[in-house]
Structure formats: structure tokens, C-alpha cells
N, C-alpha and C positions, 0 to 999 in steps of 0.2 A: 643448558636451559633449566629456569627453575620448574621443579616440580607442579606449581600450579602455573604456568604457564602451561607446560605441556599437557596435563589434566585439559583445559581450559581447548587447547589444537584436538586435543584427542576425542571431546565433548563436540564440535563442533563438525568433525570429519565424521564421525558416526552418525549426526543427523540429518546430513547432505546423503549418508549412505541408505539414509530410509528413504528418500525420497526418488522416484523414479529418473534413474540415468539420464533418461532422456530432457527430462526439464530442468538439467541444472547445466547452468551454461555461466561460462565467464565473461567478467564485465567486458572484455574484447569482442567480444563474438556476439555480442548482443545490437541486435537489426529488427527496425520493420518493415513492413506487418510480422507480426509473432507467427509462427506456423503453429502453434499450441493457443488452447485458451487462456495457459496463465504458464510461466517459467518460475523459473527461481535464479536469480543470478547470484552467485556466489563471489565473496568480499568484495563486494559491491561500495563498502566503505574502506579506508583504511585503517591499522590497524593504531589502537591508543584513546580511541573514542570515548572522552570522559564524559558520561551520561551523569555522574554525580555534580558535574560543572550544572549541567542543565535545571535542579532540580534548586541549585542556588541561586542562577540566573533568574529563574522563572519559579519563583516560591508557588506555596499551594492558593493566594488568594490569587493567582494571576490565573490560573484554571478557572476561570467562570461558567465555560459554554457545556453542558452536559451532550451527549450520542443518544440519541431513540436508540432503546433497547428493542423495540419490537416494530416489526412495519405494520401491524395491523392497526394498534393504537398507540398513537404518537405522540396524543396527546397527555396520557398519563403513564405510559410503560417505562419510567426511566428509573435506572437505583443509583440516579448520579454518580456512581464510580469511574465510570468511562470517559472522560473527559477532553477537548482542544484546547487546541488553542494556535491561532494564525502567527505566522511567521515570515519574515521576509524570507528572500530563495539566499542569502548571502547570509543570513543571520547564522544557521549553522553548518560552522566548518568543514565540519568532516565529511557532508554530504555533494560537496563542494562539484571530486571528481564527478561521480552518478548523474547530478545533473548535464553536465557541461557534455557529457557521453550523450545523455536523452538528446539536448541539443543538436548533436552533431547527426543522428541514426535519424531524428525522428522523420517520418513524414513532412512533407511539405505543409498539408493541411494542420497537421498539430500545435498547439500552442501548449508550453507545459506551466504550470502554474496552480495555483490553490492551496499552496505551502501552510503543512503543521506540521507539531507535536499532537501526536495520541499518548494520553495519558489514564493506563489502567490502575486504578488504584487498589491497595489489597483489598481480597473480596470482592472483585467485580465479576460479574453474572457473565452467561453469554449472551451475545446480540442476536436477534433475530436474523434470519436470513434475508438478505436482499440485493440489490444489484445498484451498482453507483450510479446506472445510467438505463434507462429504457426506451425503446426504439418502437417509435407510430410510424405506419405506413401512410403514404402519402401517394397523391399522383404530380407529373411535374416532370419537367427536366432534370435527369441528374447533374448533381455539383459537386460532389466529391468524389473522394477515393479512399478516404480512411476511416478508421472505429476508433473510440476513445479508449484509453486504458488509467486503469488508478494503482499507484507504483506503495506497496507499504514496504520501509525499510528497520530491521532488526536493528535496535541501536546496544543494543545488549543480549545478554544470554537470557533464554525464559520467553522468549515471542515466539509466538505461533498466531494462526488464521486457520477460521473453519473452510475449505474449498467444499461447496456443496454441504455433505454431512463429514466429509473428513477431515479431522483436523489437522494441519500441516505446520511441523515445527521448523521456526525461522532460526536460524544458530546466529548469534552476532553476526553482526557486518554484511548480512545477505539480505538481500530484497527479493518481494516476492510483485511481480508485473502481472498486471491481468487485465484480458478485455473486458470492458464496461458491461457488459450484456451476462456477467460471469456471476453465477449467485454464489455468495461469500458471507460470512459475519465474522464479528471478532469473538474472541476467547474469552474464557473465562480466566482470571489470573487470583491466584493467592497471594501473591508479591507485586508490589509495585513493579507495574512496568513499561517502559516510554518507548514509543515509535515514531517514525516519520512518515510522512503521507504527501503525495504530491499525486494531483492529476494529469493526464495528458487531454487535454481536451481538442477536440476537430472544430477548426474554426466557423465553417461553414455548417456545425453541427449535423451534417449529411453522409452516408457511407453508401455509397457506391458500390464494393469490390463485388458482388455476387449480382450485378446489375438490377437493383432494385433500387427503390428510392427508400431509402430509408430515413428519420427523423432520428436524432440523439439527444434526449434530455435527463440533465442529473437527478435520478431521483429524488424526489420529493421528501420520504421518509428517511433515506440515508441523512448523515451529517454530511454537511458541505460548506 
């Protein structure tokens, strides 16, 4: 094996080894409901993934849509570095397996969709904290039985996610799953650097499991 290949194995088994045992799980063994509020599923893609393809596919004027840096104010907090941009769920390849697996695990009530590219650009700041999804109580009938979750996937080396205040490094090829209600922001990046983001959304927008009625709506201040 060439030597930066192995650099490259040896880089990314070290940063699965900073992350707590318990939430690194493989794409096989991946099921819902999550017993965790967020995992990490490991080579969650396969391996070959040419992010340098994407950035020819999708040059820099096709990045339009800037990410609120901060949830307080929305209206002006943004250092445009952060950027989307929508995608169909087949447009990119490599993500191909990861979905087709959400399909098969997910809940009944889940519909999975809302396909991007995250694109940090050098110099981007950190995001504020916030949550994809926030949940009003209501009275009524229960109708569901599931929580939302929003899926970001490492397409290269250099991703990470703040969970809370701790910043959690994503090594290529691993995805990081989390419940909607999970407060998160993205990183600060010195290098460009390109993710994938897909939601799991509950159709009925209601979550049952703890026998309350609860309401799920995508946050407002998040990008969506």
C-alpha cells in the first residue's frame, strides 16, 4: 500500500478512536430509533470519492444560497462562506449506498429528502448553535411514532461538527446522524471543505415515542 494511502487509513482510524466507542457504529448495524442522540456511522460511503469532481461539476457561481451564521440574528449574521446548494438524491454517486440503507432502516413515518452540498469555504467562521428542528406541544390525538433526524456526511478529510460545545471530527467517508431536537452548528474551516446533508423528515410531523404529543418543525434560522 502506498505510503499516503496508509497515512490517509491511519488519519482516519485515529479520529474514530477519539470519538466515544459507543457511537461509532457501522453502516450495517445502523437502525431506528437511534438509542443515542446523534452516532457516527463509519465508511458510511465508499471508498474513491472524488470531491475534486464536485467542485468542477458545481463551480463557485453555482453556490448562490449563503447558511445564517447565527440564530439570533438572521437577518445580517452571515460571512457568506458557508454555503448550499440543493441536489437531486441520485446526483451524487458515492452517497448512493448511505441512502438506499436510510431507506431500508428508516421508520415508517420517515420520509428522507432535502438533498445538498455544504460548502465551507476557506475562512469560514463558526455557526451558531441551533437545532434543525424544534418541537411545540400540542393537545390532540397522537399520530405518530418517530423524531426527525438530519444525516451530515464527510466527503473528505478536514470535516467536523460542533455537538453542543464539542467539536466532533468527521474522518472521510463517515456520517454523522442526529436527532432534530440535537443542538449543533457547523465548524469553522481554514480549507475548503464540501459535505453532504440530507434530512430524515416524519411525515406526519408528530413524535409520539415518550407518549406526548409533540409537533416537529424545521427550524426557521437553520438552513433548509
Amino acid at each position: 500500500m502506498a505510503p499516503q494511502k496508509k497515512k490517509q487509513k491511519s488519519g482516519r482510524k485515529n479520529a474514530l478512536k477519539r470519538i466515544a466507542a459507543s457511537r461509532v457504529i457501522a453502516l450495517k448495524d445502523l437502525k431506528f430509533p437511534l438509542s443515542l442522540p446523534w452516532v457516527i456511522v463509519r465508511d458510511a460511503i465508499p471508498e474513491g470519492t472524488k470531491v475534486a469532481n464536485l467542485r468542477k461539476k458545481y463551480p463557485g457561481y453555482a453556490w448562490t444560497e449563503s447558511i445564517f451564521q447565527r440564530r439570533e440574528d438572521t437577518a445580517t449574521s452571515v460571512d457568506g462562506l458557508r454555503r448550499y446548494l440543493r441536489v437531486n438524491s441520485g446526483s451524487i454517486r458515492a452517497v448512493t449506498p448511505l441512502l438506499k440503507t436510510l431507506e431500508k432502516v428508516k421508520e415508517p413515518e420517515h420520509i428522507v429528502g432535502g438533498h445538498a452540498l455544504i460548502r465551507s469555504l476557506r475562512g469560514c467562521g463558526k455557526q451558531g448553535n441551533h437545532t434543525d428542528y424544534f418541537s411545540m406541544k400540542s393537545h390532540g390525538k397522537v399520530k405518530g411514532a418517530a423524531c426527525p433526524y438530519s444525516v451530515v456526511v464527510a466527503l473528505e478529510d478536514g470535516s467536523s461538527l460542533y455537538v453542543g460545545d464539542a467539536k466532533v471530527s468527521l474522518p472521510a467517508r463517515s456520517a454523522i446522524i442526529f436527532r432534530g431536537d440535537v443542538s449543533h452548528s457547523g465548524s469553522e474551516y481554514a480549507l475548503d471543505n464540501i459535505r453532504y446533508h440530507v434530512y430524515i423528515d416524519v411525515n406526519d410531523m408528530h413524535e409520539a415515542r415518550k407518549g406526548t404529543h409533540v409537533k416537529w418543525v424545521r427550524g426557521k434560522s437553520s438552513w433548509r
